[in-house]
C-alpha positions as a printed NumPy array, in Angstrom:
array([[ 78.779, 167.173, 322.805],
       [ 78.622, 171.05 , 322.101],
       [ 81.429, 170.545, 319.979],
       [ 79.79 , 168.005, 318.05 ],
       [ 76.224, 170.454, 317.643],
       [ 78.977, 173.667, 316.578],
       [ 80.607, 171.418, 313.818],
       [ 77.721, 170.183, 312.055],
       [ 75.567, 173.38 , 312.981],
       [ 74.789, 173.907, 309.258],
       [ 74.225, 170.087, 308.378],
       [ 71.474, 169.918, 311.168],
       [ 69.647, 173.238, 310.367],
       [ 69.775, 171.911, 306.482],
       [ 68.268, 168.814, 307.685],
       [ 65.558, 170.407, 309.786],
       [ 64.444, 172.982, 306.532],
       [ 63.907, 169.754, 304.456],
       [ 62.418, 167.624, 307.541],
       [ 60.052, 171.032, 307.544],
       [ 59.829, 171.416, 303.752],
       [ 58.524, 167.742, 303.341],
       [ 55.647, 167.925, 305.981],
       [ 54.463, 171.365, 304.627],
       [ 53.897, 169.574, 301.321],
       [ 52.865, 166.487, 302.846],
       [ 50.041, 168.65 , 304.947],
       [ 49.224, 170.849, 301.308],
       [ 48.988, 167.348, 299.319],
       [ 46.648, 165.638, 301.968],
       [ 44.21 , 168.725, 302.084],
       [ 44.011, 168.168, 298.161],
       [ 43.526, 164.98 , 298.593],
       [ 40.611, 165.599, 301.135],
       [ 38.386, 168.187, 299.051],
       [ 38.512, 166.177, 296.219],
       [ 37.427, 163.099, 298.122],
       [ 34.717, 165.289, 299.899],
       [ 33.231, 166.238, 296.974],
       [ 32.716, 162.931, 295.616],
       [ 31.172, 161.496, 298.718],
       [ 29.092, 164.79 , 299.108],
       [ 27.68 , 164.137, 295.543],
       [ 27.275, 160.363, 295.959],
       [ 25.012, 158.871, 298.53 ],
       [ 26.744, 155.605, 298.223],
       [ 30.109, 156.525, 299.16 ],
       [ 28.175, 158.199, 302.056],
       [ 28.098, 155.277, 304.297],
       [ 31.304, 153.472, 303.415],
       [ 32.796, 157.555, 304.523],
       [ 30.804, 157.117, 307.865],
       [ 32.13 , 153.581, 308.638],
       [ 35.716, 154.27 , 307.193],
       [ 35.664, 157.408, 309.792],
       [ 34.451, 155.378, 312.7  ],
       [ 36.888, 152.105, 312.545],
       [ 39.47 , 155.099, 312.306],
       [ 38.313, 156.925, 314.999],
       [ 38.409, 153.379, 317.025],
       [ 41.835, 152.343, 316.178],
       [ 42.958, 155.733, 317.198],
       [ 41.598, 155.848, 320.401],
       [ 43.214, 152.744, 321.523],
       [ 46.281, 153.436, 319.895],
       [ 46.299, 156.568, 322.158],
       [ 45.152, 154.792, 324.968],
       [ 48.02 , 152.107, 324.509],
       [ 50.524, 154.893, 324.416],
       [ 48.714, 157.042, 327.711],
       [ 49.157, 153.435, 329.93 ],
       [ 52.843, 152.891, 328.387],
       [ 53.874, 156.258, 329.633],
       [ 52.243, 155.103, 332.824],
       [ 53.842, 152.176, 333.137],
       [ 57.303, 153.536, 332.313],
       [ 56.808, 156.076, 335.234],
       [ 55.347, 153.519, 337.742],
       [ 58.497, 151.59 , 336.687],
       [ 60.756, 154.335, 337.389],
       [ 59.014, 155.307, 341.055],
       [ 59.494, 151.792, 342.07 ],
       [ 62.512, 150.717, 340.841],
       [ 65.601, 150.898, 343.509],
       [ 68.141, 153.491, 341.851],
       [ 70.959, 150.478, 342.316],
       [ 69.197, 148.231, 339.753],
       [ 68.593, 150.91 , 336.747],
       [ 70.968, 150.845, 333.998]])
């Protein structure tokens, strides 16, 4: 396995600059992309409430996608404390 990490050392560490790269101008475009759109609904009192209710259903999915992930993780361990080492693959 070592082996494998020494040989394509350079491929990986090329890989992880451009992984990097991409989500540092993913992060620069989306704070753009958020002034802007806070200006407008700062200067219009009708995009005011569709902001508020956008912000709350995405609040709400969020918390129970987080929640679905927090009692997967739970489940997964329970699994693992009560499952007989014989039957795990």
């Amino acid at each position: 396995m070592w082996d494998s990490l020494d040989d394509q050392y350079e491929q990986i560490l090329f890989s992880s600059w451009q992984d990097f790269s991409r989500v540092v101008q993913g992060l620069i475009l989306a704070a753009a992309i958020a002034v802007v759109l806070a200006a407008l609904v700062y200067r219009s009192s009708a995009l005011t409430g569709v902001a508020n209710s956008l912000e709350s259903v995405l609040t709400g999915v969020i918390g129970v996608v987080v929640l679905a992930l927090i009692l997967d993780l739970l489940l997964v361990g329970l699994g693992r404390l009560t499952t007989p080492r014989g039957i795990r693959v």
